[in-house]
ChimeraX commands (.cxc) that place a marker at each C-alpha (Angstrom):
marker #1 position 0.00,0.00,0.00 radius 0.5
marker #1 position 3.02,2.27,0.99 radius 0.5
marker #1 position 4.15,1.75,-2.78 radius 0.5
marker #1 position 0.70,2.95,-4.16 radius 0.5
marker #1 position 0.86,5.74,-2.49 radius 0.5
marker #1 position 4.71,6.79,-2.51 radius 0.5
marker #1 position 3.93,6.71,-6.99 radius 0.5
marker #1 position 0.91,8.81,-6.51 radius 0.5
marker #1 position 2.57,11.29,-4.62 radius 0.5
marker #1 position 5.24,11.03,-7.28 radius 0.5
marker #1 position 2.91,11.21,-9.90 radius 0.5
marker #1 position 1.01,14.01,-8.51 radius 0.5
marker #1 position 5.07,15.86,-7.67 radius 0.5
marker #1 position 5.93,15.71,-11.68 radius 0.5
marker #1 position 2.04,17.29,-12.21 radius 0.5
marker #1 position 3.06,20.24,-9.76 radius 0.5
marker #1 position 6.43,20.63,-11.74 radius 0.5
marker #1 position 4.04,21.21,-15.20 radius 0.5
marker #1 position 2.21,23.79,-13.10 radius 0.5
marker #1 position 5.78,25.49,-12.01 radius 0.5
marker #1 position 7.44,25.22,-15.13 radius 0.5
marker #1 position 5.59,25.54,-18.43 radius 0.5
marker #1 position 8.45,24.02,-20.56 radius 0.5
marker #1 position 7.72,20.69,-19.02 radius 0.5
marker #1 position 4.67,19.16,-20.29 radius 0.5
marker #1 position 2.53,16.25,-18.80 radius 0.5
marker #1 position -0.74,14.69,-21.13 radius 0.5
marker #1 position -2.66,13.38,-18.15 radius 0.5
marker #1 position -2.47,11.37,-14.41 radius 0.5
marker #1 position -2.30,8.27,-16.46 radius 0.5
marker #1 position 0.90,9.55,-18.23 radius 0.5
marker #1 position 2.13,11.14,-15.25 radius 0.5
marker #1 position 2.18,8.17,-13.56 radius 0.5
marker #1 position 3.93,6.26,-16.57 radius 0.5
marker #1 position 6.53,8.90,-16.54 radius 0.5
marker #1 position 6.83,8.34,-12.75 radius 0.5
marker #1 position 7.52,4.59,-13.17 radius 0.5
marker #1 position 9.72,4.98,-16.47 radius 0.5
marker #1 position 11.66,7.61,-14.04 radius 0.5
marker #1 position 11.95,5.47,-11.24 radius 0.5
marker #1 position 13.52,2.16,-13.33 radius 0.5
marker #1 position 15.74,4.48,-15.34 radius 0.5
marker #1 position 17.17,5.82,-11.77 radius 0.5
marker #1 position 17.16,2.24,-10.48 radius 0.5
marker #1 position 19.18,0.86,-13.46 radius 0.5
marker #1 position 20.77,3.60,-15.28 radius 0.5
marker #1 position 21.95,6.16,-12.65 radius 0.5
marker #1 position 24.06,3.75,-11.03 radius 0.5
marker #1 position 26.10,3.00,-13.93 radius 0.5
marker #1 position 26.14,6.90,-14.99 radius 0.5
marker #1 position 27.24,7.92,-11.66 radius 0.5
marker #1 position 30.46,5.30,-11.43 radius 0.5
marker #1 position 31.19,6.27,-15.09 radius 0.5
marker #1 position 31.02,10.22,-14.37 radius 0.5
marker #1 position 32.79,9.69,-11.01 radius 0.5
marker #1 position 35.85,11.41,-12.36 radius 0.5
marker #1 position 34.07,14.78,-13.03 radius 0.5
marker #1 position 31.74,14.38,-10.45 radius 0.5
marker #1 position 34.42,14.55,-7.65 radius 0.5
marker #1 position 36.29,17.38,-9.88 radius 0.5
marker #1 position 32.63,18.87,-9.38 radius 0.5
marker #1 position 32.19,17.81,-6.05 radius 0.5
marker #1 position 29.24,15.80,-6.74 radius 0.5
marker #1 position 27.13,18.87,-8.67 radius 0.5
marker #1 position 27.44,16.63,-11.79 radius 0.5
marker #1 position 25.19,14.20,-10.14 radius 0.5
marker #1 position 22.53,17.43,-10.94 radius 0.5
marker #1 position 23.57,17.04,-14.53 radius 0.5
marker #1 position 22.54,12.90,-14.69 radius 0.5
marker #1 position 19.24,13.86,-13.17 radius 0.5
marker #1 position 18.45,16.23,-15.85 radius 0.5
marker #1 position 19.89,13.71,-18.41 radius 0.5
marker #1 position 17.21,10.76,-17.17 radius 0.5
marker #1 position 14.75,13.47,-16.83 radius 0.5
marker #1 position 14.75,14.24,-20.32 radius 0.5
marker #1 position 15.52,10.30,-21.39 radius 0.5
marker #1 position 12.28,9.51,-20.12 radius 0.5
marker #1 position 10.36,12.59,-21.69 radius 0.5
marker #1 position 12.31,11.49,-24.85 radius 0.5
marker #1 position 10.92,7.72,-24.74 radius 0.5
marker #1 position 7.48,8.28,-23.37 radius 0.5
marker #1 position 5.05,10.47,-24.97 radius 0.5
marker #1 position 3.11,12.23,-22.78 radius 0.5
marker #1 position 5.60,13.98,-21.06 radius 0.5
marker #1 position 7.47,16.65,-22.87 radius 0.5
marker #1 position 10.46,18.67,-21.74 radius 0.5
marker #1 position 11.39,21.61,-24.32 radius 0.5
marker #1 position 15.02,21.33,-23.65 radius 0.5
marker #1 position 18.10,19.98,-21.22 radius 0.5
marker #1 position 18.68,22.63,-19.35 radius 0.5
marker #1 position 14.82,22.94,-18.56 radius 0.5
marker #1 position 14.96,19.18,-17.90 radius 0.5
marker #1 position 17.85,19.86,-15.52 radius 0.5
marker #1 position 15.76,22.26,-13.62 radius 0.5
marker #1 position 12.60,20.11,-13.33 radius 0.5
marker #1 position 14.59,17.69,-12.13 radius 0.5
marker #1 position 15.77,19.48,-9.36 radius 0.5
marker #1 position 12.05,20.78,-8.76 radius 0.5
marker #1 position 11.10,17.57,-9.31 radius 0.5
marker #1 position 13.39,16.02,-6.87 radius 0.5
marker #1 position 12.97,18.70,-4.30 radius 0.5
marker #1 position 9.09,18.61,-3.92 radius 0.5
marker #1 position 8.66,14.77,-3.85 radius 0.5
marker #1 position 11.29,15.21,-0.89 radius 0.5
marker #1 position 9.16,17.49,0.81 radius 0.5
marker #1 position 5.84,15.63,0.26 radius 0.5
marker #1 position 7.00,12.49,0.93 radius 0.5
marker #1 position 8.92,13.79,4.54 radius 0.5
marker #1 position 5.35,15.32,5.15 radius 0.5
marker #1 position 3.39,12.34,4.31 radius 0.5
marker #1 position 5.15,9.18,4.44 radius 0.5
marker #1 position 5.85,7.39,7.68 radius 0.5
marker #1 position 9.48,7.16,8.00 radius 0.5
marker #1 position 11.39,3.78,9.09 radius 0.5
marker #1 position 12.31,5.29,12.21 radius 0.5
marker #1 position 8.64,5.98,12.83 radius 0.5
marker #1 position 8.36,2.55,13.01 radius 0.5
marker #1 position 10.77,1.31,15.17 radius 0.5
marker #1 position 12.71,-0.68,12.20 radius 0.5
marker link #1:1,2 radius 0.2
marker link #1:2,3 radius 0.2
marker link #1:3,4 radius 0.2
marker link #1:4,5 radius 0.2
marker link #1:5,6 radius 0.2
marker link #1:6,7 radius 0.2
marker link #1:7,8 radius 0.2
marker link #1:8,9 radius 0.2
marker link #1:9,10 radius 0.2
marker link #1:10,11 radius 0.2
marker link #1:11,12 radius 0.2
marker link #1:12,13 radius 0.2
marker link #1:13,14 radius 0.2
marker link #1:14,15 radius 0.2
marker link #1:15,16 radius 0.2
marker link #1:16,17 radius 0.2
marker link #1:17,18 radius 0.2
marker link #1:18,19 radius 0.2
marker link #1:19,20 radius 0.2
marker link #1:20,21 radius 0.2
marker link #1:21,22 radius 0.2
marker link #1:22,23 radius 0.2
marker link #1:23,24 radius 0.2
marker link #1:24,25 radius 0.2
marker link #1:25,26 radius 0.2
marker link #1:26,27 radius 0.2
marker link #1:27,28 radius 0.2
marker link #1:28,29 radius 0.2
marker link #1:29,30 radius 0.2
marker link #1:30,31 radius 0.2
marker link #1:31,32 radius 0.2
marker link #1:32,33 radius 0.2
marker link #1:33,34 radius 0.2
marker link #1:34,35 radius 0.2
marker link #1:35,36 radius 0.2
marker link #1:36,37 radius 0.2
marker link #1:37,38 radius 0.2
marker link #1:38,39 radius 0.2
marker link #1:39,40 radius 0.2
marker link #1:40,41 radius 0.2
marker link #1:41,42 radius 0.2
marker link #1:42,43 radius 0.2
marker link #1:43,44 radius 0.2
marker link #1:44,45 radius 0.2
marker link #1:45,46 radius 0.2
marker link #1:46,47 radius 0.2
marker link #1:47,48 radius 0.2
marker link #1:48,49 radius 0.2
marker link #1:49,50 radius 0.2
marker link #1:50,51 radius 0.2
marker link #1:51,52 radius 0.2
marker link #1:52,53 radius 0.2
marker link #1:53,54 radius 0.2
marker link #1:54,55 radius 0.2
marker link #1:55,56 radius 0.2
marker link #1:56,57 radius 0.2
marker link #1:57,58 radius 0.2
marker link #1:58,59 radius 0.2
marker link #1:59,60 radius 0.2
marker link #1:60,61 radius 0.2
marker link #1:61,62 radius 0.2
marker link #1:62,63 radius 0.2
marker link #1:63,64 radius 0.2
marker link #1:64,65 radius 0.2
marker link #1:65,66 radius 0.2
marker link #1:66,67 radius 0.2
marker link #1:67,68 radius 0.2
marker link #1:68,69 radius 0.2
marker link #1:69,70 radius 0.2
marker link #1:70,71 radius 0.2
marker link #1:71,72 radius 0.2
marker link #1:72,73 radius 0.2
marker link #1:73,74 radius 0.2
marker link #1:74,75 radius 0.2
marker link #1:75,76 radius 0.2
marker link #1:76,77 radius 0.2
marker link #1:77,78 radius 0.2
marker link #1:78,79 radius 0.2
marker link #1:79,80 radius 0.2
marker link #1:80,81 radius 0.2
marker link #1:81,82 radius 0.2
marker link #1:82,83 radius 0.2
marker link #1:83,84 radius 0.2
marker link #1:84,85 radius 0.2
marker link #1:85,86 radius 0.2
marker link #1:86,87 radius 0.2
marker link #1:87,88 radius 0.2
marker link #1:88,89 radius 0.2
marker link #1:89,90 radius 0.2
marker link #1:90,91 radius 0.2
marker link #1:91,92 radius 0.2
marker link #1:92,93 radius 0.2
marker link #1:93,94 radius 0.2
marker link #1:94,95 radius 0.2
marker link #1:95,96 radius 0.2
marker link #1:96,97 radius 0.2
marker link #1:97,98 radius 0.2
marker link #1:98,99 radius 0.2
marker link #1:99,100 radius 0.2
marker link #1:100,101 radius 0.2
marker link #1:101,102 radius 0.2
marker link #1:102,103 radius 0.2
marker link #1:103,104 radius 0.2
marker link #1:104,105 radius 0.2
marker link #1:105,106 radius 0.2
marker link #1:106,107 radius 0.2
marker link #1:107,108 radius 0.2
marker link #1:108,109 radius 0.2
marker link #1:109,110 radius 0.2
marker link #1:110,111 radius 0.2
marker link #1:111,112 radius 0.2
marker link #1:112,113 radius 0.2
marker link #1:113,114 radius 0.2
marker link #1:114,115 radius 0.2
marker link #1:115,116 radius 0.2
marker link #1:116,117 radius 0.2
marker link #1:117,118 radius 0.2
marker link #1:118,119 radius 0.2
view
């Protein structure tokens, strides 16, 4: 149940980023929530591999490339899905961020947290 509701407050996150930025573009709650789970496999399979290839530059960067592979699987999945659109990288970059940011917030609000629980 925890799951359901972490991807609809995900899914409902990437609709407030269309609201905040109008270069990012979501069809509907059905695609929002496709883009949600396209975002969350490309982050559990992809990102990993990105970060130990980029780890070069991202300790050169101290770790603000890691901002630049967000953006990058940001846009990936707005470039394999079609009802989300981004209008460019660097706008991807910054809904990522936004993205990133608000689910943090909502989820810290909403979510019961492990400690919560005693685990």
């Amino acid at each position: 149940m925890m799951l359901i509701l972490a991807w609809a407050i995900n899914a409902a996150s990437l609709l407030l980023v269309t609201w905040l930025i109008p270069a990012v573009n979501v069809a509907s709650f059905g695609s929002a929530l496709l883009a949600v789970l396209v975002l969350g496999l490309l982050n559990a399979v992809i990102r990993p591999v990105l970060i130990v290839l980029t780890l070069p530059v991202n300790l050169l960067t101290l770790g603000l490339f890691t901002f630049v592979i967000n953006g990058f699987l940001f846009w990936l999945a707005a470039w394999m899905l079609d009802g989300l659109h981004v209008r460019s990288f660097g706008w991807a970059m910054l809904a990522a961020l936004v993205y990133s940011l608000i689910t943090w917030a909502v989820s810290a609000l909403l979510l019961p947290s492990s400690r919560a629980r005693g685990t």
